[in-house]
PDB file of N, CA, C and O in Angstrom:
ATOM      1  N   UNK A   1     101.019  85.202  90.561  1.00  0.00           N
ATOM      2  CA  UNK A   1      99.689  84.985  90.014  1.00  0.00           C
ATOM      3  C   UNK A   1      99.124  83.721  90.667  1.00  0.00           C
ATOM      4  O   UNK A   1      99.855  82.748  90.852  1.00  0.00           O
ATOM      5  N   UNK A   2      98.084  83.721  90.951  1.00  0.00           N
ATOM      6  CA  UNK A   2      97.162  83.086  91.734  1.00  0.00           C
ATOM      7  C   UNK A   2      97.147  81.467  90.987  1.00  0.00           C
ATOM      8  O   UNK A   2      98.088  81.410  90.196  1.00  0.00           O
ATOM      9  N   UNK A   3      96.494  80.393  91.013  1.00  0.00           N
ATOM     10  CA  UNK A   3      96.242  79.084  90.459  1.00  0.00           C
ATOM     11  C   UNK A   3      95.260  79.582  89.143  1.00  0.00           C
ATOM     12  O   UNK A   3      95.404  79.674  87.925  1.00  0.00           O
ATOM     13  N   UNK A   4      94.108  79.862  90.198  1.00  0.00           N
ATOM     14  CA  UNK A   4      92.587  80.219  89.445  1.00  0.00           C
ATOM     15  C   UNK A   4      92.915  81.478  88.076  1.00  0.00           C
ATOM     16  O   UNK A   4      92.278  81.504  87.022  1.00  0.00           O
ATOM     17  N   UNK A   5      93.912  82.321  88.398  1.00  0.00           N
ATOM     18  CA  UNK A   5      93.942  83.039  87.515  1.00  0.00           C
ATOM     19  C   UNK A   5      94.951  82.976  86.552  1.00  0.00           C
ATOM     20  O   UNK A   5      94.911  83.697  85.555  1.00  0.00           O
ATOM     21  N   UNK A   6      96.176  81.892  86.831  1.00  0.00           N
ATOM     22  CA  UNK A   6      96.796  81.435  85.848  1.00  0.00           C
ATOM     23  C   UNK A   6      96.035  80.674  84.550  1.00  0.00           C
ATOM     24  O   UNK A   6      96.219  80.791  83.338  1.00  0.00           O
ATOM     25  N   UNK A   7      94.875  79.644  85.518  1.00  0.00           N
ATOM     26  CA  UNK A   7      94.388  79.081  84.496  1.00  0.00           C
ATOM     27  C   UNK A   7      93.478  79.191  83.663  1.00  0.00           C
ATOM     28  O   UNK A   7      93.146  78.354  82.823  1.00  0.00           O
ATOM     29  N   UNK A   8      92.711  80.960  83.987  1.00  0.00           N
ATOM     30  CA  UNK A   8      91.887  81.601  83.700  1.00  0.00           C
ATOM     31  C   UNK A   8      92.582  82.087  82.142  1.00  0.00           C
ATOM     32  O   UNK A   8      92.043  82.021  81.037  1.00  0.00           O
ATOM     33  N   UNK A   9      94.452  82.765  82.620  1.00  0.00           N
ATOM     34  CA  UNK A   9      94.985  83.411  81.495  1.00  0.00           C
ATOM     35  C   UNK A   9      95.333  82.105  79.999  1.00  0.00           C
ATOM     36  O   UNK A   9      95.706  82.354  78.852  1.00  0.00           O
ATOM     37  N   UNK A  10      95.055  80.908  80.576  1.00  0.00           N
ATOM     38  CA  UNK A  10      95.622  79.866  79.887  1.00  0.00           C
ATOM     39  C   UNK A  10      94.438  79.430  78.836  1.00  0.00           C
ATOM     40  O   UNK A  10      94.640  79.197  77.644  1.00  0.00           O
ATOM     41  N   UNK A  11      93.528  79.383  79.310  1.00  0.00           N
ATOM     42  CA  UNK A  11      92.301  79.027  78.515  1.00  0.00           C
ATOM     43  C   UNK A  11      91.915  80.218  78.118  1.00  0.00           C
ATOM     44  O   UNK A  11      90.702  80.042  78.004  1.00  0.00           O
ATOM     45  N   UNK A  12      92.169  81.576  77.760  1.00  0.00           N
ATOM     46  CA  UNK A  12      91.751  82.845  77.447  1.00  0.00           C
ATOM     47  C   UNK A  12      92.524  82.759  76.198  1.00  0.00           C
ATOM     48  O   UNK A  12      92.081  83.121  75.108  1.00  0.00           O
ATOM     49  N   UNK A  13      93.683  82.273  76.392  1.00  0.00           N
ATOM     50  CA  UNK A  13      94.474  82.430  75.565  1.00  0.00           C
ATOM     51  C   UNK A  13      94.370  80.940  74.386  1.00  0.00           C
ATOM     52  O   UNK A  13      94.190  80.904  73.169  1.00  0.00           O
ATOM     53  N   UNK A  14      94.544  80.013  75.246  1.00  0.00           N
ATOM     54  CA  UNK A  14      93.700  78.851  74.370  1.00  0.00           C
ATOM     55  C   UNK A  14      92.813  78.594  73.456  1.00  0.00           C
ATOM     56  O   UNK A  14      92.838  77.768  72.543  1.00  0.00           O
ATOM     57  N   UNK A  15      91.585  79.782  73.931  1.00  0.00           N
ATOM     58  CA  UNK A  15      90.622  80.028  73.275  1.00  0.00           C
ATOM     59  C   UNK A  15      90.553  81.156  72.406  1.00  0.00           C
ATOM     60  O   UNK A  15      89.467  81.601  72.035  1.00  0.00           O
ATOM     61  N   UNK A  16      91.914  81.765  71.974  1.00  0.00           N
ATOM     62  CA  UNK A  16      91.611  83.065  71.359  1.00  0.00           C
ATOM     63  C   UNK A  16      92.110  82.327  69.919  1.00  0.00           C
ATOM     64  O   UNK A  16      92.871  81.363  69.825  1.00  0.00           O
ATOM     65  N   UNK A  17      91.408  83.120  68.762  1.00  0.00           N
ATOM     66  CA  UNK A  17      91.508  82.418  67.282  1.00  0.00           C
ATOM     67  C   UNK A  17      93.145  82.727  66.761  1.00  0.00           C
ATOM     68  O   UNK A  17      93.833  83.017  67.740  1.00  0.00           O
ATOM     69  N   UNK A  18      93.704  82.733  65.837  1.00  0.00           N
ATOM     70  CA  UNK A  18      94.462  82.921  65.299  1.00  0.00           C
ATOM     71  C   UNK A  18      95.851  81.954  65.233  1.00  0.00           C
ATOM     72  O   UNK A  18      95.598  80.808  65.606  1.00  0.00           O
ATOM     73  N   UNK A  19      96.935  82.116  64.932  1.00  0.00           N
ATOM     74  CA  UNK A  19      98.300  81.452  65.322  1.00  0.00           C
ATOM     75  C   UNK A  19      98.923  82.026  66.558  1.00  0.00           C
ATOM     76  O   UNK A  19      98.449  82.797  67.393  1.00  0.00           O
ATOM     77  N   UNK A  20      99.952  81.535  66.483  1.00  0.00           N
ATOM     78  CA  UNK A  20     100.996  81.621  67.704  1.00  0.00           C
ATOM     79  C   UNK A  20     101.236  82.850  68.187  1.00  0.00           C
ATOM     80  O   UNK A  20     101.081  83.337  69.307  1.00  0.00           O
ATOM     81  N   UNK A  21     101.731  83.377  66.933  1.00  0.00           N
ATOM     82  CA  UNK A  21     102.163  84.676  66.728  1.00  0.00           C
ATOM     83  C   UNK A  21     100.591  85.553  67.521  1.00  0.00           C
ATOM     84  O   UNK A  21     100.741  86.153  68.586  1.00  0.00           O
ATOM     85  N   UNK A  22      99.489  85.509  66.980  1.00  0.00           N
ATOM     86  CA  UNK A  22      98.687  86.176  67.300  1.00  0.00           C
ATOM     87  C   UNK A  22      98.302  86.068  68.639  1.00  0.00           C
ATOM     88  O   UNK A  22      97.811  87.024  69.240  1.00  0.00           O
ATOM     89  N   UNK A  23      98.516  84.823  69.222  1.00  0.00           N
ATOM     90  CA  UNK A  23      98.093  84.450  70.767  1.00  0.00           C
ATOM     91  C   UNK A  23      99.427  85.155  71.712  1.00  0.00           C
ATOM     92  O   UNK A  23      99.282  85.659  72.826  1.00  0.00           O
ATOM     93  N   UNK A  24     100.269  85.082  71.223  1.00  0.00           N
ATOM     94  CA  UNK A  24     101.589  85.959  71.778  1.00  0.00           C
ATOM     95  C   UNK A  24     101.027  86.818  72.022  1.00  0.00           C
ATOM     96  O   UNK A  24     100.626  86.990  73.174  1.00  0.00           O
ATOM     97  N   UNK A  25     100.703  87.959  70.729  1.00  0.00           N
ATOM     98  CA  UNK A  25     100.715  89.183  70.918  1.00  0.00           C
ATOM     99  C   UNK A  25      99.258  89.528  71.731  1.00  0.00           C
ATOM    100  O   UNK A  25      99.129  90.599  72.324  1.00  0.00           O
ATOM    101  N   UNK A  26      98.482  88.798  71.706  1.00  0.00           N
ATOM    102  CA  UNK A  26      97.314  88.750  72.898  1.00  0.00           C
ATOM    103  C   UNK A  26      97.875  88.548  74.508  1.00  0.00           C
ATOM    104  O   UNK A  26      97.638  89.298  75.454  1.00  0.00           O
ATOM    105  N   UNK A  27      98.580  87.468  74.511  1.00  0.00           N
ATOM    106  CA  UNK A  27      99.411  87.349  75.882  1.00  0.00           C
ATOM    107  C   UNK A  27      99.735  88.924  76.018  1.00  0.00           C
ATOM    108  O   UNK A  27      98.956  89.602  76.689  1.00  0.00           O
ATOM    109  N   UNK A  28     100.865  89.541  75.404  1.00  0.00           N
ATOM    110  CA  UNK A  28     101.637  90.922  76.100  1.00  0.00           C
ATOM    111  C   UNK A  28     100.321  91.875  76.447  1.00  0.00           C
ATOM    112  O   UNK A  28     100.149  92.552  77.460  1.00  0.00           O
ATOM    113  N   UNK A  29      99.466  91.726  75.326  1.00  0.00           N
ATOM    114  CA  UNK A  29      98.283  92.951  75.581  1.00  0.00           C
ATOM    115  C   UNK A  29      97.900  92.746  77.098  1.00  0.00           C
ATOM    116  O   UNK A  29      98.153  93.733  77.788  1.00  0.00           O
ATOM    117  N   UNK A  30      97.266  91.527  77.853  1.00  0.00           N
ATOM    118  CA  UNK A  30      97.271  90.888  78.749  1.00  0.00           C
ATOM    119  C   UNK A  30      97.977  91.580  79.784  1.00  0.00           C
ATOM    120  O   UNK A  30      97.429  92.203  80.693  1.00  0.00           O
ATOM    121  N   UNK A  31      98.925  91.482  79.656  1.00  0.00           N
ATOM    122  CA  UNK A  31     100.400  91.300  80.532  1.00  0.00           C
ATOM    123  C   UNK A  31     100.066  93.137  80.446  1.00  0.00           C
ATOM    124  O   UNK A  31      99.584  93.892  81.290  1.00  0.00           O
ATOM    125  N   UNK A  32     100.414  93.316  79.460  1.00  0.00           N
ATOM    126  CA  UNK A  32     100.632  94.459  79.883  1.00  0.00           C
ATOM    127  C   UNK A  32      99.041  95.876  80.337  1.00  0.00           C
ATOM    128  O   UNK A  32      98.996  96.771  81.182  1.00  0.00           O
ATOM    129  N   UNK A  33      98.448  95.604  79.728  1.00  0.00           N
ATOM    130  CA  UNK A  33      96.705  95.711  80.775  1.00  0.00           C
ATOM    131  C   UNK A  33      96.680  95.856  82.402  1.00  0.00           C
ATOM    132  O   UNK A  33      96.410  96.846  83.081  1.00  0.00           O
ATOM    133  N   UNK A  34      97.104  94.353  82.851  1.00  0.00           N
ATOM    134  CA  UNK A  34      97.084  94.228  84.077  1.00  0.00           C
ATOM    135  C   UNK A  34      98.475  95.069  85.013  1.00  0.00           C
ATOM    136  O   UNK A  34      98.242  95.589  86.104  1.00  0.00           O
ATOM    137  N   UNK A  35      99.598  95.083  84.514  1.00  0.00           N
ATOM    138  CA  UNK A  35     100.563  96.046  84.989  1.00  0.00           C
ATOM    139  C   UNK A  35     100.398  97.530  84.959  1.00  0.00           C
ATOM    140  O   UNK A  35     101.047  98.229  85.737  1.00  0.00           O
ATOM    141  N   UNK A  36      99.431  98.125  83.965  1.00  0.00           N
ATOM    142  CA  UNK A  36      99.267  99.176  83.735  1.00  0.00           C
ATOM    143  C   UNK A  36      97.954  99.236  84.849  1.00  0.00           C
ATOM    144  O   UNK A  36      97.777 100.367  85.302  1.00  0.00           O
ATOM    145  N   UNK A  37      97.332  98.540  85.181  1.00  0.00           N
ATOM    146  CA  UNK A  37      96.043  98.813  85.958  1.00  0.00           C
ATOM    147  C   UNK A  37      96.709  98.634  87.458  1.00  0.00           C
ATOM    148  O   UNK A  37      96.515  99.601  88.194  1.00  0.00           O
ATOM    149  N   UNK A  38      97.329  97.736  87.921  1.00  0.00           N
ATOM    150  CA  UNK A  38      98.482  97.793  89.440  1.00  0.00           C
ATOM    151  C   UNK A  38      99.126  98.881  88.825  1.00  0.00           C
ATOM    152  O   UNK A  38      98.460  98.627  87.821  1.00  0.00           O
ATOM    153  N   UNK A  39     100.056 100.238  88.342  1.00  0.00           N
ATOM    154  CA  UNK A  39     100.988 100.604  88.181  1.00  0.00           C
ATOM    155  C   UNK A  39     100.003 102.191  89.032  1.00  0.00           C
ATOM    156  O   UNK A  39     100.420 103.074  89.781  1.00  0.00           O
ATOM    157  N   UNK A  40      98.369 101.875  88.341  1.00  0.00           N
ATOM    158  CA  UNK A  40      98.109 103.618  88.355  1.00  0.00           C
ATOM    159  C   UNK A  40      96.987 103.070  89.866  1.00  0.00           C
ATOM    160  O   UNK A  40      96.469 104.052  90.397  1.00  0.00           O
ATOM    161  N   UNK A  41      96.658 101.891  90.445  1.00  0.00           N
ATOM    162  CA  UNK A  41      96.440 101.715  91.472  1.00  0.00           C
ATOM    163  C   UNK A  41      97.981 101.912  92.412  1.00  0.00           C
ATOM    164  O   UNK A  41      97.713 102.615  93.387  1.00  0.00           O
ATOM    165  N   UNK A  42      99.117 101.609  92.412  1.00  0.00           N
ATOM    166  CA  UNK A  42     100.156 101.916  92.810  1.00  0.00           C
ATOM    167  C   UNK A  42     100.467 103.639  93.556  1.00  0.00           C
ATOM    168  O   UNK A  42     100.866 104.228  94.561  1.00  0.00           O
ATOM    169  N   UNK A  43      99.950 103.804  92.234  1.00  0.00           N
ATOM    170  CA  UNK A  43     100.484 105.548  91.812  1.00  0.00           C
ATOM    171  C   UNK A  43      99.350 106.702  92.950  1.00  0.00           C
ATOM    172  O   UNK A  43      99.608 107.480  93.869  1.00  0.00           O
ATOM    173  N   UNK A  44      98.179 106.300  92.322  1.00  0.00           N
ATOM    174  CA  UNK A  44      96.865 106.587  93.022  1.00  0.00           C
ATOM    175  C   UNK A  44      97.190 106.452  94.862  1.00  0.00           C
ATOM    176  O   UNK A  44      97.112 107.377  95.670  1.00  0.00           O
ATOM    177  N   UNK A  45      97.532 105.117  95.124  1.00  0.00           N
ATOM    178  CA  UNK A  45      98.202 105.404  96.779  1.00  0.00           C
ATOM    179  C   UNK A  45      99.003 105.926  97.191  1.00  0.00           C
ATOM    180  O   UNK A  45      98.887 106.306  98.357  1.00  0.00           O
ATOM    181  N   UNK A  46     100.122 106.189  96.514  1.00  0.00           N
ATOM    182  CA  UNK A  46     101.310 106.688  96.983  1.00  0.00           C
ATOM    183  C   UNK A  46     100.946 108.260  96.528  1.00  0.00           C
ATOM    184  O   UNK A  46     101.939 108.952  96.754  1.00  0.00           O
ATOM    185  N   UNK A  47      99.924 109.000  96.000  1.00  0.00           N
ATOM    186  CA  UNK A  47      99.709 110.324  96.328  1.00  0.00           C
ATOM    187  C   UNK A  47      98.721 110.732  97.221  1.00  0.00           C
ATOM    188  O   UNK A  47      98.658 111.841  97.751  1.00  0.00           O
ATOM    189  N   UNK A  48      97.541 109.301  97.450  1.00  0.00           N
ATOM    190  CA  UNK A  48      96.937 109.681  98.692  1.00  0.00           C
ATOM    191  C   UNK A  48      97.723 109.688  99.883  1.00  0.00           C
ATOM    192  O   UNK A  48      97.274 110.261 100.875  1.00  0.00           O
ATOM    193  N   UNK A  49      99.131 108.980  99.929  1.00  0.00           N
ATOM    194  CA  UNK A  49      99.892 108.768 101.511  1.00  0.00           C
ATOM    195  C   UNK A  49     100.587 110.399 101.143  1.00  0.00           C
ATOM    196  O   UNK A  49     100.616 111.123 102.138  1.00  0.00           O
ATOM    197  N   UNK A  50     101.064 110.952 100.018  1.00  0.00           N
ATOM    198  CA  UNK A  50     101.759 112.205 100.106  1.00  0.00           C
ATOM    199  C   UNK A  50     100.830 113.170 101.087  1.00  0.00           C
ATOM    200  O   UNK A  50     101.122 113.798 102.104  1.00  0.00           O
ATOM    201  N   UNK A  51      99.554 113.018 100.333  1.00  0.00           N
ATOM    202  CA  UNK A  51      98.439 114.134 100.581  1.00  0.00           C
ATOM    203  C   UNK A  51      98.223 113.956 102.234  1.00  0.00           C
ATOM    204  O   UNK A  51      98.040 115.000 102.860  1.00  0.00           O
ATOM    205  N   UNK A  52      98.232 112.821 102.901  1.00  0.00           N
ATOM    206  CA  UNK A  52      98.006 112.689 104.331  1.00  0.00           C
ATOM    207  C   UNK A  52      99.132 113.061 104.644  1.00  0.00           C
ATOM    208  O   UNK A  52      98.454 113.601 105.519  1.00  0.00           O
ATOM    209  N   UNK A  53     100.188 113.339 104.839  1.00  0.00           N
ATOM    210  CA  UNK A  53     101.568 113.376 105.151  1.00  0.00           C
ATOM    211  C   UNK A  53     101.589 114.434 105.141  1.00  0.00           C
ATOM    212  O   UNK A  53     101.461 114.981 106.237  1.00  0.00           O
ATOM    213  N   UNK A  54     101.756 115.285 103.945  1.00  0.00           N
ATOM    214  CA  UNK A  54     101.284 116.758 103.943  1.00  0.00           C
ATOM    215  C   UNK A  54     100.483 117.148 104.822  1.00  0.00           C
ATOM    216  O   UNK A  54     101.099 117.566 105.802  1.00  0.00           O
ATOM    217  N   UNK A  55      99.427 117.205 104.923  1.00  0.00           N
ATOM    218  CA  UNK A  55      98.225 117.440 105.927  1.00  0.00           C
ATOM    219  C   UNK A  55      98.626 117.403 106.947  1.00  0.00           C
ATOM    220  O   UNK A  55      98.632 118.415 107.647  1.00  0.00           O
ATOM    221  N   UNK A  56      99.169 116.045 107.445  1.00  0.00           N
ATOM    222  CA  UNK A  56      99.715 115.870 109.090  1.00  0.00           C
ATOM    223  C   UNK A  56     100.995 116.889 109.199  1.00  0.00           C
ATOM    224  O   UNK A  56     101.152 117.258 110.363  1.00  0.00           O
ATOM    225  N   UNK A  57     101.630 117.254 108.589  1.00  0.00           N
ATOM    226  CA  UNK A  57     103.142 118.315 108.212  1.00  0.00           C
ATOM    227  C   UNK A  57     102.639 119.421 108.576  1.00  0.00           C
ATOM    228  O   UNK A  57     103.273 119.939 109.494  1.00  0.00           O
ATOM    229  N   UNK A  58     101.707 120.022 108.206  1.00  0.00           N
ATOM    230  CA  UNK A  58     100.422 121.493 107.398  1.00  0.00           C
ATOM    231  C   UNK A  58     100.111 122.027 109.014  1.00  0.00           C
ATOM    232  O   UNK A  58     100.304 123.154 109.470  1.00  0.00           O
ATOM    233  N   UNK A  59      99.537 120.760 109.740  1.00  0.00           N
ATOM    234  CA  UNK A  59      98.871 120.477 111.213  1.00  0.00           C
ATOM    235  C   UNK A  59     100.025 120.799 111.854  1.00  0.00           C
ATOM    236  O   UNK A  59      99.996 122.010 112.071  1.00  0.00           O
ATOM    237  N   UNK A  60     101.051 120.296 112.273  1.00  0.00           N
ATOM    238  CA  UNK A  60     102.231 120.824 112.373  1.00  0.00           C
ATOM    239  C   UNK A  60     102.467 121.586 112.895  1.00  0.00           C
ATOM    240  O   UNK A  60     102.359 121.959 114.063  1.00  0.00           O
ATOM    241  N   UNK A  61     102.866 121.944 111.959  1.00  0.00           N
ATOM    242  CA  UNK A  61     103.587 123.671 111.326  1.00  0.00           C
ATOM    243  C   UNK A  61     102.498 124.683 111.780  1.00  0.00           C
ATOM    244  O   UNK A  61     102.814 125.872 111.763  1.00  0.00           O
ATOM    245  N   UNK A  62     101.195 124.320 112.200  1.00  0.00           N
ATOM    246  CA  UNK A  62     100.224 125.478 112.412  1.00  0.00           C
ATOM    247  C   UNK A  62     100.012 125.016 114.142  1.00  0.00           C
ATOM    248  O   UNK A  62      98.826 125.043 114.472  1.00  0.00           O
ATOM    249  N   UNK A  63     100.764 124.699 115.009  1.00  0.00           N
ATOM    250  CA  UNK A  63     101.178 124.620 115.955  1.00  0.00           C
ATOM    251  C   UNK A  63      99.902 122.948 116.683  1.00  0.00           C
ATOM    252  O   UNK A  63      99.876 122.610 117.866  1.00  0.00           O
ATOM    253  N   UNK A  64      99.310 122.467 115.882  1.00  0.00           N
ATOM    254  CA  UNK A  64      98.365 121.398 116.409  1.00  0.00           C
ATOM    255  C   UNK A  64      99.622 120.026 116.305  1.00  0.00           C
ATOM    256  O   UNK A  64      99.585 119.010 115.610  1.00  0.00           O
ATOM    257  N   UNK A  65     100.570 120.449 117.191  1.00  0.00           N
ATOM    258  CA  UNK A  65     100.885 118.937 116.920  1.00  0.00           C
ATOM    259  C   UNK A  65     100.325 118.203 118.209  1.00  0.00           C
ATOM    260  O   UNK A  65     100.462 118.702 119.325  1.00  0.00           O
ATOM    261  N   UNK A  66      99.661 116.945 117.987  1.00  0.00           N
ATOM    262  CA  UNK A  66      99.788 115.514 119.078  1.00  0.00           C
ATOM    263  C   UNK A  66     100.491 115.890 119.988  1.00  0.00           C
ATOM    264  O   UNK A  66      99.854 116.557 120.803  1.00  0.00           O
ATOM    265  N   UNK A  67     101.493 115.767 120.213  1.00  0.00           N
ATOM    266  CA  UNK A  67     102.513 115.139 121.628  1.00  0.00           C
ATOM    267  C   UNK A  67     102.827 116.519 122.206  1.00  0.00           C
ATOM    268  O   UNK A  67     103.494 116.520 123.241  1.00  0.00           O
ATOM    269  N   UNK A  68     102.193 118.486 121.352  1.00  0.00           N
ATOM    270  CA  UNK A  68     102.176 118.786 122.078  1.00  0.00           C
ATOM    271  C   UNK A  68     100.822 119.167 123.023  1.00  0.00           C
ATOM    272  O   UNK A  68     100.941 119.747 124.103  1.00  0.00           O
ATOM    273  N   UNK A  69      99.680 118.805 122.527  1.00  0.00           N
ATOM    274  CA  UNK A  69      98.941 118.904 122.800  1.00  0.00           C
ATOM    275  C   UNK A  69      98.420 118.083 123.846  1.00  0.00           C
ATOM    276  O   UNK A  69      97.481 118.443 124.557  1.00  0.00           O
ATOM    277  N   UNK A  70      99.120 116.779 123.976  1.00  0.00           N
ATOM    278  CA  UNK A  70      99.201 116.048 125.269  1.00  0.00           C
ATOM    279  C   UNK A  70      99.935 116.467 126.421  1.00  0.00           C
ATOM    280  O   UNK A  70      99.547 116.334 127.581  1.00  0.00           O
ATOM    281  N   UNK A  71     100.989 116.968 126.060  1.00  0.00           N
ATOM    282  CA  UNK A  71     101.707 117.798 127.342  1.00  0.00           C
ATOM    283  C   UNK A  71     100.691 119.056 127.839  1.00  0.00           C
ATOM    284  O   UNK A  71     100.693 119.308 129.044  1.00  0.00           O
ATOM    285  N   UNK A  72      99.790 119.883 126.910  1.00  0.00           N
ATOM    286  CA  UNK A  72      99.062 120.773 128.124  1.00  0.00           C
ATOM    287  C   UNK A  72      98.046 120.080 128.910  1.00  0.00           C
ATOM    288  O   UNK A  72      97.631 120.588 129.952  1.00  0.00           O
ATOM    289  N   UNK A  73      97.527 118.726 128.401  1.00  0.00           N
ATOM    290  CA  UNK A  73      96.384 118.525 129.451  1.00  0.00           C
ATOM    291  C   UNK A  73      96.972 117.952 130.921  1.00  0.00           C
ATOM    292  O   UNK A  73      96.198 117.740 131.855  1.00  0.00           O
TER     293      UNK A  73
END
């Protein structure tokens, strides 16, 4: 985590009403928000790289490959 956004989570949390207990359980919400938002940005790439991979496989298999298509010219 960055400077700016440590001290962003520090005064968020500083500033939220309640006790300890309640600023805790604001921290995990936090915590866990931002892991869940990287987890399905994560997820989201690693099926766009399947889907290109596939495709380039697909290309392939239907005789367009690259390196042979450089050998006829």
């Amino acid at each position: 985590m960055s400077a700016g956004m440590q001290a962003l989570f520090q005064a968020k949390l500083l500033a939220a009403r309640g006790d300890a207990q309640q600023k805790m359980e604001e921290a995990i919400a936090m915590i866990g928000t931002g892991a869940a938002v990287q987890g399905t940005f994560i997820f989201c790439f690693m099926v766009i790289f399947t889907l290109l991979l596939f495709m380039r496989s697909a290309a392939y298999h239907r005789g367009q490959s690259p390196w042979e298509n450089n050998k006829r010219r």
